[in-house]
Backbone bond lengths (Angstrom), bond angles and torsions (degrees), N, CA, C in turn:
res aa  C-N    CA-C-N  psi(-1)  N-CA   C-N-CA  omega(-1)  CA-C   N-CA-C  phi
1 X - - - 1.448 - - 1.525 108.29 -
2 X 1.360 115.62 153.06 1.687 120.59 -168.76 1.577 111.28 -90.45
3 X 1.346 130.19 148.00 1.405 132.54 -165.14 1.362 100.10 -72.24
4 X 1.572 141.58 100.49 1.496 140.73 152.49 1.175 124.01 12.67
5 X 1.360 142.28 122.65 1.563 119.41 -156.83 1.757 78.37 -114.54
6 X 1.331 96.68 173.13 1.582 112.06 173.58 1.468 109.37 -83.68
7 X 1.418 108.62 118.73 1.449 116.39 162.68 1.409 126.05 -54.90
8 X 1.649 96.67 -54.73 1.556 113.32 -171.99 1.548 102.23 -82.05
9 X 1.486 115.87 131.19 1.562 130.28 136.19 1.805 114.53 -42.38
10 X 1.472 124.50 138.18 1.013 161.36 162.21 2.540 90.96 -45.12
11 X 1.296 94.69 -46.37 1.596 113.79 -173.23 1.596 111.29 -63.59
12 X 1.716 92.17 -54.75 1.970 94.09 -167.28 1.856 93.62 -89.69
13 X 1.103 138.12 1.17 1.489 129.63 -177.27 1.936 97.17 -91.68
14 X 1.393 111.73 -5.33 1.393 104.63 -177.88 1.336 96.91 -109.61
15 X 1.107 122.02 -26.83 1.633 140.03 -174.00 1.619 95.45 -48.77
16 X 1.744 90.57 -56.35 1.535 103.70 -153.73 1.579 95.74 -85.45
17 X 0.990 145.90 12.65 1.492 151.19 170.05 1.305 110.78 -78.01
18 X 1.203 100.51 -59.17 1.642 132.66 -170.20 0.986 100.05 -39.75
19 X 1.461 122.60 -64.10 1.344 155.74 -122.71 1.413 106.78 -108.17
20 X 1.241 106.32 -22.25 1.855 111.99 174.87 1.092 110.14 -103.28
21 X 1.329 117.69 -18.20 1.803 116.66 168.25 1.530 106.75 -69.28
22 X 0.977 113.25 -38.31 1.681 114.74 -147.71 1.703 83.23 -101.69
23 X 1.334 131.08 -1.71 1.534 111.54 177.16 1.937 90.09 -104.04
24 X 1.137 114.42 -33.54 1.501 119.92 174.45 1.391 105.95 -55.83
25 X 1.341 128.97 -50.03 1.049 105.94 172.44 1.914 137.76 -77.40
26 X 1.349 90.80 -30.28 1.370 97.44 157.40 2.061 132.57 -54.98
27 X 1.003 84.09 -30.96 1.331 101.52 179.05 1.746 110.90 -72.75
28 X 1.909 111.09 -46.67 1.421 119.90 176.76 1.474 98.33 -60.10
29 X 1.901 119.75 -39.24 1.578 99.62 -167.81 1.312 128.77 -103.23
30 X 1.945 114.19 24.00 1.300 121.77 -174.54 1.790 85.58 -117.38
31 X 1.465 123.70 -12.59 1.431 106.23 -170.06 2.160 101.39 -111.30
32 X 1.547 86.60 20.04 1.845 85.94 -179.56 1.209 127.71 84.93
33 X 1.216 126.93 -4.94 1.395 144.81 -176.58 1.449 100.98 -57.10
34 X 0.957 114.90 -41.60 1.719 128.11 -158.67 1.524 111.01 -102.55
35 X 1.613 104.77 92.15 1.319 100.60 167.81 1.399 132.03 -78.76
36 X 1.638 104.42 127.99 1.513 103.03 179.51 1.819 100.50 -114.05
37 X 1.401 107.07 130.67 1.427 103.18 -170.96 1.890 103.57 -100.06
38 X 1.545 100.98 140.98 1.572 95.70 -175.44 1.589 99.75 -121.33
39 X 1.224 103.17 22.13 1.319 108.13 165.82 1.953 120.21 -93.46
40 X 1.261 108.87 104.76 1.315 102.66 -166.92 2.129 110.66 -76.57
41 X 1.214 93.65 -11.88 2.124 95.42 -172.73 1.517 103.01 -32.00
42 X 1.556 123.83 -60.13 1.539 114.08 -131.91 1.972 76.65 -118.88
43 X 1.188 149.42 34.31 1.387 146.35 168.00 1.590 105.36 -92.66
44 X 1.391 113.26 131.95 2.003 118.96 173.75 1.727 76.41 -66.64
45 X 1.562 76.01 154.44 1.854 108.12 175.88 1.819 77.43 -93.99
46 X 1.138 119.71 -69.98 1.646 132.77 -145.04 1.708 91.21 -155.12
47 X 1.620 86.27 157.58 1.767 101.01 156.06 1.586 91.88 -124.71
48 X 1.358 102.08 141.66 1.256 130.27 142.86 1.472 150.35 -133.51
49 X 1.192 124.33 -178.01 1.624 116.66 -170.71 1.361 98.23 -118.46
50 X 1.554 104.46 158.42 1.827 96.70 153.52 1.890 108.45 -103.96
51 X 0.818 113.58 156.17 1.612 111.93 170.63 1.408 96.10 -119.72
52 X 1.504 107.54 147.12 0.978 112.02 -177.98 1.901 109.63 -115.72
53 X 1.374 102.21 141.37 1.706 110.79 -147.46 1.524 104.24 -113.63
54 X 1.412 154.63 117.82 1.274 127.57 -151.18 1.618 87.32 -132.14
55 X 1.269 127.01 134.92 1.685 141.78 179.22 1.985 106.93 -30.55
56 X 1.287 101.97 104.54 1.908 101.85 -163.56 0.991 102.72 124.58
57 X 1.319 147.94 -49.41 1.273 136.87 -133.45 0.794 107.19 -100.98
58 X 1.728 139.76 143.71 0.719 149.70 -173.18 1.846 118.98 -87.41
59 X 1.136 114.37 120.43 1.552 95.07 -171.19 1.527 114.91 -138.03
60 X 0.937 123.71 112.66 1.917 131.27 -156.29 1.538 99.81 -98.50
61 X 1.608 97.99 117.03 1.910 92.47 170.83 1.991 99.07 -127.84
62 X 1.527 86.55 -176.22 1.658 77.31 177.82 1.575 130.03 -68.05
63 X 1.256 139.91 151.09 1.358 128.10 -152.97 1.654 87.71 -80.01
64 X 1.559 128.42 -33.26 1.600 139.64 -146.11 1.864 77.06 -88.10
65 X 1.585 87.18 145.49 1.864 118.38 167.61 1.392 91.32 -82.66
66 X 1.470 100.76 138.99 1.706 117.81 160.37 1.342 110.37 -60.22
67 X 1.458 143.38 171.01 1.116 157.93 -140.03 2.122 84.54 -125.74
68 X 1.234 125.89 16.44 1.525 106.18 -168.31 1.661 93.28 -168.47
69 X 1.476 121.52 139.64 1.131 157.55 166.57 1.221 133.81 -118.59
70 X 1.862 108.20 142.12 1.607 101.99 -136.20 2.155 60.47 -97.67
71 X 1.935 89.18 177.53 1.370 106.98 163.58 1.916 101.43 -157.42
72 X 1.251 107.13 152.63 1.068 113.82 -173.22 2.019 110.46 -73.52
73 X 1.101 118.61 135.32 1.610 91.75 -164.43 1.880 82.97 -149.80
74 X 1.187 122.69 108.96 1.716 157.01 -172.86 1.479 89.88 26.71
75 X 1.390 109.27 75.04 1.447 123.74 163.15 1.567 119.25 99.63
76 X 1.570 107.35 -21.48 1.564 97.09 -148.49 1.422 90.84 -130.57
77 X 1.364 120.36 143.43 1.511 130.96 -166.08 1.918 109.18 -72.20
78 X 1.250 114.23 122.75 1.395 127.52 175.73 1.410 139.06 -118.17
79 X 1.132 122.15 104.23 1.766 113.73 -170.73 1.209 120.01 -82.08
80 X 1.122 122.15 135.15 1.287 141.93 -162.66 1.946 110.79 -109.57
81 X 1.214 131.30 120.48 1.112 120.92 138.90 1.477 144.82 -37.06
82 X 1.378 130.12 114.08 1.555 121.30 -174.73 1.461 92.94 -43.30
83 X 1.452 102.56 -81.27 1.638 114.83 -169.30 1.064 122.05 6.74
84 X 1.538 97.33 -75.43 1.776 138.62 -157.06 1.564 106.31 -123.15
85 X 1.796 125.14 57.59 1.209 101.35 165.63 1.486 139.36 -46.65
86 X 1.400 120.00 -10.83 1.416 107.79 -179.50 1.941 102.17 -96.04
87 X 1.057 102.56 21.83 1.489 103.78 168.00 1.697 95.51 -107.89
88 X 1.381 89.76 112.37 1.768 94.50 -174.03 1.925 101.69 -134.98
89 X 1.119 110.89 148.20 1.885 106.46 175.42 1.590 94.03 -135.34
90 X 1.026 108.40 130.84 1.773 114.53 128.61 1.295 148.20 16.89
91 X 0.762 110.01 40.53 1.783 92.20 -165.70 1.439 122.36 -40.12
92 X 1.698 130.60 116.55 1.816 100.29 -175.64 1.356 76.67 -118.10
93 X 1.159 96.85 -163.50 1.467 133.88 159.41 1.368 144.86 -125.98
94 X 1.310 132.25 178.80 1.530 104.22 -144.07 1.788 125.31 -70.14
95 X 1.533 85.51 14.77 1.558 88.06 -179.79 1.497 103.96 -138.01
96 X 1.534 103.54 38.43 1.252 100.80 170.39 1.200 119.41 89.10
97 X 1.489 142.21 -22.67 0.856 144.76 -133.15 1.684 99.24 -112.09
98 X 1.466 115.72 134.67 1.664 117.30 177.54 1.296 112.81 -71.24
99 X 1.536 120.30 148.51 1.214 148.57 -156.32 1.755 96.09 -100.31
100 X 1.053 121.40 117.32 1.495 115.47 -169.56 1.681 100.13 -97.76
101 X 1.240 109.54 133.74 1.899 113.58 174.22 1.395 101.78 -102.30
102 X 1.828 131.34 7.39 1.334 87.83 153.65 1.454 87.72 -142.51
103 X 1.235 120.97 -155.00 1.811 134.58 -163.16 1.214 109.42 -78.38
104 X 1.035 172.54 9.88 1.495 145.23 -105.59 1.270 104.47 -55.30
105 X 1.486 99.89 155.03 2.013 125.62 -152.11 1.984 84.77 -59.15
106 X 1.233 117.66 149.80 1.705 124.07 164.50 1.697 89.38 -87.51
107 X 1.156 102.91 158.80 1.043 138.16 172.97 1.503 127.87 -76.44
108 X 1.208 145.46 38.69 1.513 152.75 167.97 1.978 91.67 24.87
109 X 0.901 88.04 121.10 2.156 114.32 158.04 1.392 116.01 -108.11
């Protein structure tokens, strides 16, 4: 008896790959599977760092502006999207805690 030849092309077995992902996923996002949340409250705007820069030092960042700007918002520092200014977050820190943009008043002694 003769050795089985290959039906399938190397071409339609990628064809047909392709083609079952992209109906699998269509299928997860017309039957609800796929949550898309349009609630913006609890989404990161960004992560960032602070570096800390000491008088001398030399310190190299990118020459290009980020796409987002902080604004001061009832005391406590907030970044804002160009895009979408009313998409604004928080700044905390690692315990949650808000990043204040201005002094709070001292207290008279």
């Amino acid at each position: 008896m003769s050795k089985p030849e290959a039906t399938y092309t190397v071409r339609s077995l990628i064809v047909t790959a392709i083609a079952s992902i992209i109906a699998t996923v269509l299928v997860l996002e017309f039957s609800g599977k796929i949550a898309h949340s349009e609630n913006k409250d609890h989404v990161p705007v960004g992560d960032f760092k602070a570096v800390h820069v000491q008088p001398g030092d030399d310190f190299r960042m990118s020459s290009r502006a980020s796409e987002l700007h902080a604004v001061c918002q009832n005391g406590y520092l907030a970044i804002a999207a160009d895009a979408d200014p009313s998409y604004r977050g928080i700044v905390v820190d690692y315990k949650n805690r808000g990043v204040r943009c201005q002094r709070a008043p001292e207290a008279d002694e």
